[in-house]
C-alpha positions as CSV (number, residue, x, y, z in Angstrom):
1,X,76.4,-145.0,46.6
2,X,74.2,-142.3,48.4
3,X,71.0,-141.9,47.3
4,X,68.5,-138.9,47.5
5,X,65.2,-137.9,48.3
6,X,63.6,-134.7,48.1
7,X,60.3,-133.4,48.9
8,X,58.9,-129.8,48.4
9,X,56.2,-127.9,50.9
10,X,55.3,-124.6,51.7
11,X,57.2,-122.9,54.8
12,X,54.4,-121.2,55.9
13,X,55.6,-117.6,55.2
14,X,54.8,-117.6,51.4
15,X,57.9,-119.4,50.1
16,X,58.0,-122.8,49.2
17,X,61.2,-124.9,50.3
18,X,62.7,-128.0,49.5
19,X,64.3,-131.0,51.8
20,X,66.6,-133.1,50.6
21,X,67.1,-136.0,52.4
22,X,70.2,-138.3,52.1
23,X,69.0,-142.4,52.7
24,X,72.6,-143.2,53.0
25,X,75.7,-142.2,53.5
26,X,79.5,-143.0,52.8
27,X,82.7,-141.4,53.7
28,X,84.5,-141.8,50.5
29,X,88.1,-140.5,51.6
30,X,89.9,-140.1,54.5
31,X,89.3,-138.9,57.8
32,X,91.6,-138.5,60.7
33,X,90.3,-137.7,64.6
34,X,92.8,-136.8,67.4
35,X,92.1,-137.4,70.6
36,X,92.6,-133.7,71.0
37,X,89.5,-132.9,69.0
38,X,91.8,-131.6,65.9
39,X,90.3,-132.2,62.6
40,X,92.2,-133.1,59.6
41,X,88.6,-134.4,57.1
42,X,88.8,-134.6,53.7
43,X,85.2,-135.0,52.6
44,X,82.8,-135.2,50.1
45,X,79.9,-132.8,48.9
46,X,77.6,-135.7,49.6
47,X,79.3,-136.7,52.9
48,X,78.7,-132.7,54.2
49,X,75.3,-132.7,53.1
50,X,75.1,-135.9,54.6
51,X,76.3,-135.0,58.3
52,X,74.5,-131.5,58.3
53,X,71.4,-133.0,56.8
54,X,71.7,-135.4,60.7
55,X,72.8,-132.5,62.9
56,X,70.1,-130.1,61.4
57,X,67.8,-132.8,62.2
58,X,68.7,-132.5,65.9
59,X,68.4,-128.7,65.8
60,X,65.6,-126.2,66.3
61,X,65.6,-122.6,65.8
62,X,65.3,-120.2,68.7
63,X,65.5,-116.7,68.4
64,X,68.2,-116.1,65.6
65,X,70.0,-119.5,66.4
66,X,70.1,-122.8,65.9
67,X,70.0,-124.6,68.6
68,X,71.7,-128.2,69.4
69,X,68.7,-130.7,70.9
70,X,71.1,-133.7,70.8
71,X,73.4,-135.3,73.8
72,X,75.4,-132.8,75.9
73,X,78.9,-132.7,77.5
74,X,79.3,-131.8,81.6
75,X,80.4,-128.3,80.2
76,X,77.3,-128.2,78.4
77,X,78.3,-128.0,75.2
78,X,76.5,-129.9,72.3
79,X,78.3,-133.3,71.0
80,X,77.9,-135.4,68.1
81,X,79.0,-139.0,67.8
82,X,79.0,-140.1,64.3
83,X,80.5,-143.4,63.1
84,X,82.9,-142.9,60.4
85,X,84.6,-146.1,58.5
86,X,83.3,-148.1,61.3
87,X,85.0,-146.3,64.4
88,X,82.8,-144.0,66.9
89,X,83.9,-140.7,67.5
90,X,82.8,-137.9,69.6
91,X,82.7,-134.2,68.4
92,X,81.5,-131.0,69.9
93,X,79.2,-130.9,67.5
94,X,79.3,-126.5,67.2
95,X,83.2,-127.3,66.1
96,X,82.2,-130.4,63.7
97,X,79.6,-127.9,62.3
98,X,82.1,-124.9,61.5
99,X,84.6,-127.6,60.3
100,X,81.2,-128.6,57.7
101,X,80.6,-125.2,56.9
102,X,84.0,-124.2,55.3
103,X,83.9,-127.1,53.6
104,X,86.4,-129.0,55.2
105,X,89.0,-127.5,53.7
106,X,91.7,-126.1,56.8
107,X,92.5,-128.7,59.7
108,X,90.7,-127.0,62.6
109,X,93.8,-127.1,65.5
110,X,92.8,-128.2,69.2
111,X,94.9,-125.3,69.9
112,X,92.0,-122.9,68.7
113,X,88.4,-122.7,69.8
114,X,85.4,-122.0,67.7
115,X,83.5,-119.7,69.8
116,X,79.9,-119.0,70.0
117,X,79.6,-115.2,68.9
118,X,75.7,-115.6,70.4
119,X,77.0,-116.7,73.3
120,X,74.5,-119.7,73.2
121,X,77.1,-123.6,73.7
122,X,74.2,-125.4,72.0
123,X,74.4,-123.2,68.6
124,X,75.3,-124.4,65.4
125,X,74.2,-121.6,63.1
126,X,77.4,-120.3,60.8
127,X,77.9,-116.7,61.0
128,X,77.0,-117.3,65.2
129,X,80.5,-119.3,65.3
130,X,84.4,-117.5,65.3
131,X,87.1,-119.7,64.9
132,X,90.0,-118.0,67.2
133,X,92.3,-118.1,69.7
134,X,91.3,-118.7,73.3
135,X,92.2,-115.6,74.6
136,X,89.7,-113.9,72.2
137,X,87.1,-116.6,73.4
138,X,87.9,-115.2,76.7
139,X,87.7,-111.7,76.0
140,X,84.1,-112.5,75.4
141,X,83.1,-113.6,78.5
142,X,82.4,-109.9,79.2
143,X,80.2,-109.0,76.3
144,X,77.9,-111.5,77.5
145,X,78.0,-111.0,81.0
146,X,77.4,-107.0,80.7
147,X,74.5,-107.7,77.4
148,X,77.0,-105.5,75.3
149,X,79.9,-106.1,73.0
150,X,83.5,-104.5,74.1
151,X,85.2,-104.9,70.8
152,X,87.7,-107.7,69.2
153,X,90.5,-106.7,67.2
154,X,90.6,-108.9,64.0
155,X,87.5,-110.6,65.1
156,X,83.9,-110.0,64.5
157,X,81.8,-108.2,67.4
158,X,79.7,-110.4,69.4
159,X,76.2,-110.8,68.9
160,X,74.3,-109.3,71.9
């Protein structure tokens, strides 16, 4: 059973906030991890709370993102290596987070990337992350080398 604890403060700009911090945690149904990175995770409320209450523990905020401070892969990208029903697993923790915040409710395929709109590989934050094809991940390579946006049909713009 998880338990809770919550603790309230002021965040400095005038507006109180409030922490809740999960003691423990439980995966209550299944989960299922490829080896191609494709997730199929039925989860709890509690379990997402849970994993983003860990992963925003790692983070800090930079500028308008959220940036991964945790263990990185050769490509530089954040990872996450939580252990779920007593196997290991590591996740690229930006794909893991966009898996989190929609819930959990669509597989996420390893044929599709979940690009950084920001074009920061350690950011986590929601509305910084597309989940697409990788031609559209490629297409983006431009925005961010020329500091401007070209357009992506049936995507959002980047953020530049």
């Amino acid at each position: 059973m998880s338990r809770f604890r919550t603790s309230a403060g002021g965040g400095g700009g005038g507006g109180d906030w409030m922490v809740v911090v999960l003691e423990t945690c439980h995966i209550s149904q299944h989960l299922l991890f490829s080896s191609m990175a494709a997730y199929s995770i039925t989860l709890s409320d509690i379990d997402i709370l849970c994993y983003k209450d860990t992963i925003f523990k790692k983070c800090r905020p930079e500028a308008d993102c959220l940036l991964w401070q945790g263990k990185t892969d050769t490509k530089g990208y954040g990872v996450f290596a939580p252990t779920i029903e007593g196997k290991r697993y590591t996740l690229k923790v930006h794909r893991f987070m966009y898996y989190l915040y929609t819930g959990c409710k669509t597989p996420l395929s390893p044929d599709k990337h979940v690009s950084h709109r920001c074009h920061n590989k350690l950011c986590v934050m929601a509305g910084h992350l597309s989940y697409e094809e990788a031609g559209v991940n490629n297409q983006r390579q431009p925005c961010r080398d020329d500091g401007a946006c070209c357009g992506h049909l049936n995507h959002d713009d980047c953020l530049v």
